[in-house]
N, C-alpha and C positions, 0 to 999 in steps of 0.2 A: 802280162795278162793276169787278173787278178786270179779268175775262174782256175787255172792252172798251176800243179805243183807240181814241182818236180827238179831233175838235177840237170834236164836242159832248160836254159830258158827259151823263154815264147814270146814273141811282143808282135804288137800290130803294127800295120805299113801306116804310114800317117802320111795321108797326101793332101797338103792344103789346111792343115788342121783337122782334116777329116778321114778317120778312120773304115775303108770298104767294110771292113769286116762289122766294125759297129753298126754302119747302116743297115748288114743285111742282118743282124739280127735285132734290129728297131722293126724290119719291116714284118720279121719273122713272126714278134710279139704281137703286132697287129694285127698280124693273118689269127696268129691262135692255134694254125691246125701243125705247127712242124715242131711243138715245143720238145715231147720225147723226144726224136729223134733229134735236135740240136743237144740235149741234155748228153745224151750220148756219143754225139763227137765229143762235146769235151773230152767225154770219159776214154773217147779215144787218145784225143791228143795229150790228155794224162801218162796215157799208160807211153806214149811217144815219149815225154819229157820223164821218164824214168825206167830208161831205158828197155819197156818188153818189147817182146818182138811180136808181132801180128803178123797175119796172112794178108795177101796181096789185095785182098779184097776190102780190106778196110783201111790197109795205111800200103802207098806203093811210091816208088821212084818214076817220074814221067820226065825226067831231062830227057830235051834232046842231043841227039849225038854231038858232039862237039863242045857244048856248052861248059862253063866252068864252073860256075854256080852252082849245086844240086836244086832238083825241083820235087816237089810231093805232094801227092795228093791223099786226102786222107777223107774218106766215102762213110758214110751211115744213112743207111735207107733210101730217099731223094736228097740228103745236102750232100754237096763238094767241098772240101776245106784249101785249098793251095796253098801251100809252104814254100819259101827256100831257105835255103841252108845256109849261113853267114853272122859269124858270132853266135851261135845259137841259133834257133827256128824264127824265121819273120812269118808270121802270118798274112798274108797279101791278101787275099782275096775270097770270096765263098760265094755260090751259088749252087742251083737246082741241079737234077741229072739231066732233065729237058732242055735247060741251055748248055751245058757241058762246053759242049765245042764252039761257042762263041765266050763265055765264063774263062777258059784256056787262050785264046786270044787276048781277053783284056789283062787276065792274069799277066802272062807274061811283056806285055805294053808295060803293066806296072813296073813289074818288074825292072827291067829297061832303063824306065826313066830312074827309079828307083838308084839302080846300080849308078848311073851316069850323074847323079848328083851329087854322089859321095866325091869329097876331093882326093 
């Protein structure tokens, strides 16, 4: 990800040629009204990819139990960022806080399928 520096990497899930995370901030752009606070998750997922540490409220661990993967969510105002952990941070997916628990749902679908493709 270009927007991101740091000493972890970050890259986007590509499913299909087409990037979630791009769409939602194409659609972002068109809204108009989320642009600070998208500006500002970067600046979270910056300070992620160079190692600071935050409070729970803005970068947190949301695996579920068992899972092997690590999962993450990383929150500023109403967006959601979903991460996992593998070679670096894959950025999966992003939405609102209104959809939150359907956003976690597809999240981890991607995910999923995501894993299960790799050989």
């Amino acid at each position: 990800m270009s927007e991101v520096c740091g000493r972890i990497p970050f890259r986007k899930l590509v499913v299909d040629g087409v990037s979630p995370y791009d769409q939602f901030c194409s659609q972002l752009a068109k809204d108009g009204n989320l642009a600070k606070q998208l500006s500002g998750a970067i600046n979270i997922i910056n300070q992620v990819a160079n190692f600071q540490r935050l409070p729970g409220e803005k970068f947190r661990e949301i695996t579920p139990h068992g899972e092997q993967i690590k999962e993450y969510e990383i929150k500023k105002g109403d967006l959601r960022f979903y991460v996992i952990k593998e070679d670096g941070h894959i950025l999966v997916f992003a939405g609102k806080k209104g959809s939150q628990k359907k956003d976690i749902r597809r999240f981890r679908l991607l995910k999923e399928s995501h894993l299960q493709s790799k050989p």
